[in-house]
C-alpha positions as CSV (number, residue, x, y, z in Angstrom):
1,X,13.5,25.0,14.2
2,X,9.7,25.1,13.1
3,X,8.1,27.5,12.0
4,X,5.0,26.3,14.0
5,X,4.0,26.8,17.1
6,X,0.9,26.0,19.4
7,X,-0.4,29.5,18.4
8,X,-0.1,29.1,14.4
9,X,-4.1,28.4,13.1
10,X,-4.8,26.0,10.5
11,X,-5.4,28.6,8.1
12,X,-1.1,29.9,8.4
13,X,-0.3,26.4,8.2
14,X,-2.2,26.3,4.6
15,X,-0.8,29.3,3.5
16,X,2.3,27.7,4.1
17,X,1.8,24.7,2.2
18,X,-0.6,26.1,0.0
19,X,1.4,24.7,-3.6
20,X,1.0,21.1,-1.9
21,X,-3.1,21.3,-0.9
22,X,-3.5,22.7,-4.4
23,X,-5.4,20.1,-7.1
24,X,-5.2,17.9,-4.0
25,X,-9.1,16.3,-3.1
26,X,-9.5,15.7,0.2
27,X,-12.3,13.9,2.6
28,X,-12.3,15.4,6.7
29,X,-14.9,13.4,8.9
30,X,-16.6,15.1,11.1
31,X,-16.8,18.3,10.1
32,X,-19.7,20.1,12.2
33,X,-19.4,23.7,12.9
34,X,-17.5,24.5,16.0
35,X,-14.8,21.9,15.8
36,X,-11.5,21.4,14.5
37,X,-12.8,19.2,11.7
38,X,-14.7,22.3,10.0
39,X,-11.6,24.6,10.8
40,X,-9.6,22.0,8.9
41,X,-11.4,22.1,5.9
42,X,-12.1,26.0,5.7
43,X,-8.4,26.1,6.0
44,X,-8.0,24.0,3.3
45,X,-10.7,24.9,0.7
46,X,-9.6,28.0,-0.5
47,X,-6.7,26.0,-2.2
48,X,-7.7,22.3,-2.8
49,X,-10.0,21.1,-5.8
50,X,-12.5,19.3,-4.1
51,X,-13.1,18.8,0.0
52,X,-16.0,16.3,0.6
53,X,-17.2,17.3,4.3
54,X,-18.2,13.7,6.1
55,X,-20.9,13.4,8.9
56,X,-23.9,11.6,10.4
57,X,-26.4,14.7,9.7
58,X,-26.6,16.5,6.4
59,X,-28.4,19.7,8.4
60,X,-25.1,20.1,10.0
61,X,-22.8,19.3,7.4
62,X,-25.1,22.1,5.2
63,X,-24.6,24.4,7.4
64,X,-20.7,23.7,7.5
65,X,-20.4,23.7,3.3
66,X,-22.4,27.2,3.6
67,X,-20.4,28.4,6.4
68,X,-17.2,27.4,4.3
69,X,-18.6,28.9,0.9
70,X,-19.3,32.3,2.5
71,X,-15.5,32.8,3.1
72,X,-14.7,30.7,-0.3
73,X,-16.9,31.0,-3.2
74,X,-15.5,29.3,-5.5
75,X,-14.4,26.5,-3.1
76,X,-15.9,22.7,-4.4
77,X,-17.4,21.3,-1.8
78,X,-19.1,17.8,-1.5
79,X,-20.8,16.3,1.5
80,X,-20.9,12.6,2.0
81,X,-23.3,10.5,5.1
82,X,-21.3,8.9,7.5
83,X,-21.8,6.9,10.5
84,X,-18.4,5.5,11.5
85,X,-20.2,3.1,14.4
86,X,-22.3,1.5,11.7
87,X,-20.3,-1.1,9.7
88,X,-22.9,-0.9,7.7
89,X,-23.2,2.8,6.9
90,X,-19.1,2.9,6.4
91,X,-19.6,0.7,4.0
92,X,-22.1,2.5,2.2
93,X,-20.3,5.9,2.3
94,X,-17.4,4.0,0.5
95,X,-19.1,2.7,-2.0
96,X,-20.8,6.3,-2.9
97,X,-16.8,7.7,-2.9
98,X,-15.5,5.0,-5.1
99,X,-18.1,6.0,-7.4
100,X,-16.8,9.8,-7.6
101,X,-14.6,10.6,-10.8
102,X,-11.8,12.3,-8.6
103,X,-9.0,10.3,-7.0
104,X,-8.7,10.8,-3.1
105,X,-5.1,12.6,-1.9
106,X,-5.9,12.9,1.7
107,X,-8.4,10.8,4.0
108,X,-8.2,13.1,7.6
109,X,-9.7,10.6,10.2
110,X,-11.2,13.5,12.2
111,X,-14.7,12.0,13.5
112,X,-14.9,11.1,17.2
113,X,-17.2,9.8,19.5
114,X,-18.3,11.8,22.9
115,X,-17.2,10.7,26.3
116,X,-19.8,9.5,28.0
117,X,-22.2,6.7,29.4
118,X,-21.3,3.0,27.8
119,X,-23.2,2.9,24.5
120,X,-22.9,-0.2,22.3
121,X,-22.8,0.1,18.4
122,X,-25.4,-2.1,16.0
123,X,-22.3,-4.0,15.7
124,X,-22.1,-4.9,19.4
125,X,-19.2,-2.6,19.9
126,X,-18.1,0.1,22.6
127,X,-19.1,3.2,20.4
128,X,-16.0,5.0,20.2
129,X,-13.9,2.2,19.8
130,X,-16.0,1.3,17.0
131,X,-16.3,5.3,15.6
132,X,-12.8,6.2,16.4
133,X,-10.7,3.2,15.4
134,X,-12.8,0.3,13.6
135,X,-15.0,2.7,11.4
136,X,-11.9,4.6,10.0
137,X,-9.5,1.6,9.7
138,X,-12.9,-0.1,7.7
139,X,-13.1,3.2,5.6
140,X,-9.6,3.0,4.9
141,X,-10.0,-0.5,3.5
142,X,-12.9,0.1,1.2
143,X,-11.6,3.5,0.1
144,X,-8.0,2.4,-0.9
145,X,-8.0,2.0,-4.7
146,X,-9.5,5.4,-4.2
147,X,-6.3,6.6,-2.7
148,X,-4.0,4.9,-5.5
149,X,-5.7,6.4,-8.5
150,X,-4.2,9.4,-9.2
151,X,-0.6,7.6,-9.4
152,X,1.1,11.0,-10.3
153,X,0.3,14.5,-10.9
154,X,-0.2,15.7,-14.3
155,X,3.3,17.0,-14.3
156,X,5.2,13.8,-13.3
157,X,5.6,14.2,-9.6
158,X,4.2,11.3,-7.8
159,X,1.4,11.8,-5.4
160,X,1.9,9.4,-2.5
161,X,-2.0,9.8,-0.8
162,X,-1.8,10.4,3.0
163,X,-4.2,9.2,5.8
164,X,-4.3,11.1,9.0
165,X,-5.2,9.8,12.5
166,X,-6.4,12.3,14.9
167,X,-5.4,11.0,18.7
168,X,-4.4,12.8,21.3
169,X,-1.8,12.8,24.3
170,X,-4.3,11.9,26.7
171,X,-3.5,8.0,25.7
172,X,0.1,8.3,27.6
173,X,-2.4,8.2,30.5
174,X,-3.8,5.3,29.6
175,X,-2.4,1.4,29.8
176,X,-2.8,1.2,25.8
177,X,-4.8,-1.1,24.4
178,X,-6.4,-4.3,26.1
179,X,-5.9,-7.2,23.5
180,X,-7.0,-9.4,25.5
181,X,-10.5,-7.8,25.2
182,X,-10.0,-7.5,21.5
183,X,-9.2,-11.1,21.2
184,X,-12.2,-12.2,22.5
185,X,-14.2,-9.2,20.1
186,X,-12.5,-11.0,17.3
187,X,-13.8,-14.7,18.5
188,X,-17.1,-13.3,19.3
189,X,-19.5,-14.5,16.2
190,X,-22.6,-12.1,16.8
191,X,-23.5,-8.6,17.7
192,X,-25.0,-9.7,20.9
193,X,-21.7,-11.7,21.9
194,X,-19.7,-8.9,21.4
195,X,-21.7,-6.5,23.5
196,X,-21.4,-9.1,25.9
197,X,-17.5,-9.2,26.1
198,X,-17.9,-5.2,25.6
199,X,-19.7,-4.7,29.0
200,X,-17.5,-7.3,30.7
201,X,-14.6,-5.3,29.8
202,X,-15.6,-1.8,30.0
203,X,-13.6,0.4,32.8
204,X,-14.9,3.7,32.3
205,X,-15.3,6.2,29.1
206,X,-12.1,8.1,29.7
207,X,-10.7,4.5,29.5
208,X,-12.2,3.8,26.5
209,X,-10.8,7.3,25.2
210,X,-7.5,6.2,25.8
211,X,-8.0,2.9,24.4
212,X,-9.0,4.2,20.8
213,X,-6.8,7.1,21.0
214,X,-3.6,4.6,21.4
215,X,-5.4,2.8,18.5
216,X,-4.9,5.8,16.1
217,X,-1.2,5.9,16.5
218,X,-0.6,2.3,16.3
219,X,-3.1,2.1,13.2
220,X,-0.9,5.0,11.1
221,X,1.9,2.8,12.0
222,X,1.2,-0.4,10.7
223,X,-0.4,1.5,7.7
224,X,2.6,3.1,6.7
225,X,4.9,0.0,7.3
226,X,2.6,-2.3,5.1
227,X,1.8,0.6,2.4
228,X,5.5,0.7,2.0
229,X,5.8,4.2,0.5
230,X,2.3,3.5,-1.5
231,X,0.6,5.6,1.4
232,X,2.0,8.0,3.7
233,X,0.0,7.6,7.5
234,X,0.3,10.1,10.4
235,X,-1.2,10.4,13.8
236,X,-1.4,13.8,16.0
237,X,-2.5,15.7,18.9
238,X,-4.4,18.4,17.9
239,X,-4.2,20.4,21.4
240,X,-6.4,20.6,24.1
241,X,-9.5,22.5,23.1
242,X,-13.1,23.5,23.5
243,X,-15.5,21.8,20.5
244,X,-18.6,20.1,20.3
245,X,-17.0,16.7,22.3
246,X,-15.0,18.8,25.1
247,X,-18.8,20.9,25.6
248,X,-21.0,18.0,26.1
249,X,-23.3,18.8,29.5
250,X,-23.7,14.8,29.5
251,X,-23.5,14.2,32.9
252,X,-21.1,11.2,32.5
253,X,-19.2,13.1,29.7
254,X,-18.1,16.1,32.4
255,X,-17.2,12.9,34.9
256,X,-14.7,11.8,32.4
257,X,-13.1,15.3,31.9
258,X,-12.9,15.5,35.4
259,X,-11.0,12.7,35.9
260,X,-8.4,13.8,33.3
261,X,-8.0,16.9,35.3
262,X,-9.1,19.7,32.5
263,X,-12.8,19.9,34.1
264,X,-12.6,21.3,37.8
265,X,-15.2,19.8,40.2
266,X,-17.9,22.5,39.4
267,X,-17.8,21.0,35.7
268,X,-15.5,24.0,34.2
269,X,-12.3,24.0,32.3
270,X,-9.6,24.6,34.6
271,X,-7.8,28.0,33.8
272,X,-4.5,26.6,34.1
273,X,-4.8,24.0,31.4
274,X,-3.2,25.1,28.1
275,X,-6.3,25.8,26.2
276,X,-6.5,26.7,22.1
277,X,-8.3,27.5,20.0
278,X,-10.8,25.6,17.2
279,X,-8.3,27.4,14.7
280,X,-5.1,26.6,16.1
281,X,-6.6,23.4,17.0
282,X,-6.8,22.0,13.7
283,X,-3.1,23.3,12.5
284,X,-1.6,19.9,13.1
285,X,-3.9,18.3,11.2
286,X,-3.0,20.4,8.2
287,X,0.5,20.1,8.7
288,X,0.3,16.1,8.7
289,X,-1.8,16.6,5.7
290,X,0.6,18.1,3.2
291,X,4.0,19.3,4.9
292,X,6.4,18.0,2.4
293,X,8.9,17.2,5.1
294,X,7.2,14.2,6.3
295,X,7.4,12.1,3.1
296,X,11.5,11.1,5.9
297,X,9.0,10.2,8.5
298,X,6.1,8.0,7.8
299,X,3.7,6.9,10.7
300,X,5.1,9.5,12.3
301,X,3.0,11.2,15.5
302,X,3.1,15.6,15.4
303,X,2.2,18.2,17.8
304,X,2.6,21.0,17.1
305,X,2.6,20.9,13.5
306,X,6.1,19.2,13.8
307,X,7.1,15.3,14.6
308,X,7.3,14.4,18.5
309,X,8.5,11.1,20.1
310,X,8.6,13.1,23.8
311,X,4.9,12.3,23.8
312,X,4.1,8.9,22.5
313,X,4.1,5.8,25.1
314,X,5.6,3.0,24.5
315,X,2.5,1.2,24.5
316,X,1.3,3.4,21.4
317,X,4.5,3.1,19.7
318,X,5.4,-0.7,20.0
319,X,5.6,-2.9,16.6
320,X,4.4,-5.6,17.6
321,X,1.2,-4.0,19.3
322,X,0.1,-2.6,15.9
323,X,0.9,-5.2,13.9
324,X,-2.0,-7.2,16.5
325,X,-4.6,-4.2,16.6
326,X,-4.1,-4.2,12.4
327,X,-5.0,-8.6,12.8
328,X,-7.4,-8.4,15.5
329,X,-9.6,-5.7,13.7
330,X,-9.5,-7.5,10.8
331,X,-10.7,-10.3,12.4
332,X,-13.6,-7.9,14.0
333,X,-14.5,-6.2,10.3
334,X,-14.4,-10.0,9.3
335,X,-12.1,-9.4,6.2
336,X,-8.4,-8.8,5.2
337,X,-7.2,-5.0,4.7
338,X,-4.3,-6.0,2.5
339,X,-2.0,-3.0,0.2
């Protein structure tokens, strides 16, 4: 049995696997104060080498590297400008990592994009299909050789790098991924034709939730399968919790909530919804992160801190589904993302 539960907080998941985080570097998007991102990398930072805190806004990501530094001084922290519905600013934010001296161990795709109103990217994409799934599989990409450096610790024991996928069980509710929407995103030859099939294909935000959510799992998937033991790739649900997302008081944003049953019709959580906390929120994600364990189950999906297949449609889980997501976005980055 685990030693993990729903209750343990990221920061008894560390202490657990301190050994592994330590002269591990290690890049968490989205990493704002009150969400599960930050409690990730406080958890982390009073063991690892280096953890480079990613975000749009350097006052926020400031305020997270001070928050972090109060509780661990001699913590090394970095902060890196990010803008995962920008092609252009992922691309960017690569290129200033690939420049660091320090390999990269662990890439924690935390970042997401609010429910809310339709909103289409530079790119002409829906944004959080384009911040929760294109901008991290992009980053990936660019950042791999990054990930391959080290090759083994200074002892001899080989470092396989790991990349984690935050999703969440609220895909079982959706139908998984429309490909035939992707298809045409992927035969679309400008931003504007893009938007174009975007808004002809857009259901609702919760929809689109569910879409990139289902992305996540099939992505860490198909990464681990074509890595082939060169990168170890995990997907999770972190819980269902209060942050900066679930809090939103966008109109459209509460809608969505309410129609997955954890807002009640006044626009409040609903008391009988298994609600955690920020801290025990962001467990998982350690655990994917460095529990030794899971070297037996790559592209694996946790909750809990521990492997599940119980929650996992077979939409989410299907081979040949992420093989086409991993062809179809490289079609929509408009380049190969080979290992």
């Amino acid at each position: 049995m685990s030693r993990f539960t729903a209750e343990t907080t990221a920061a008894e998941v560390a202490s657990a696997f301190s050994e592994e985080i330590k002269g591990k570097n290690v890049l968490i998007t989205g990493t704002s104060l009150n969400g599960i991102g930050f409690e990730t990398a406080l958890a982390i930072a009073k063991y690892a080498d280096l953890v480079i805190l990613a975000g749009q806004s350097d006052e926020r990501l400031k305020l997270s590297e001070a928050a972090i530094l109060k509780e661990n001084p001699t913590a090394k922290i970095r902060r890196l400008l990010i803008d995962l519905s920008s092609q252009s600013s992922v691309r960017q934010a690569a290129a200033e990592v690939n420049m660091i001296p320090e390999p990269l161990d662990v890439l924690i795709h935390n970042a997401a994009a609010p429910l809310g109103a339709l909103k289409i990217t530079v790119d002409g994409l829906e944004s959080q299909f384009a911040t929760n799934h294109v901008g991290p599989f992009l980053f990936t990409k660019l950042v791999l050789g990054k990930l391959l450096e080290r090759g083994a610790h200074a002892d001899g024991i080989m470092i396989t790098p790991r990349v984690i996928f935050i999703s969440s069980n609220a895909h079982l509710i959706g139908a998984g991924v429309d490909f035939a929407r992707l298809q045409a995103l992927s035969s679309a030859s400008t931003p504007a034709d893009r938007k174009q099939v975007e808004e002809n294909a857009y259901k609702s935000s919760q929809d689109a939730y569910y879409q990139s959510k289902s992305a996540n799992i099939l992505t860490g998937i198909e990464l681990s399968r074509r890595a082939n033991g060169k990168i170890l790739a995990y997907s999770l649900h972190p819980g269902i919790i209060l942050t900066n997302n679930t809090q939103s008081t966008q109109p459209e944003s509460i809608a969505a909530m309410q129609a997955m049953e954890i807002f009640d019709a006044e626009g409040k959580p609903v008391k009988e919804v298994p609600w955690i906390t920020q801290e025990q929120g962001a467990a998982t994600t350690v655990a994917a992160a460095f529990d030794p364990s899971l070297v037996a189950t790559p592209g694996a999906y946790l909750k809990d801190c521990v492997v599940t297949k119980d929650f996992v449609a077979s939409h989410s889980s299907d081979l040949t589904n992420a093989s086409k997501l991993w062809e179809l976005t490289e079609s929509i980055i408009g380049e190969k993302f080979e290992l």
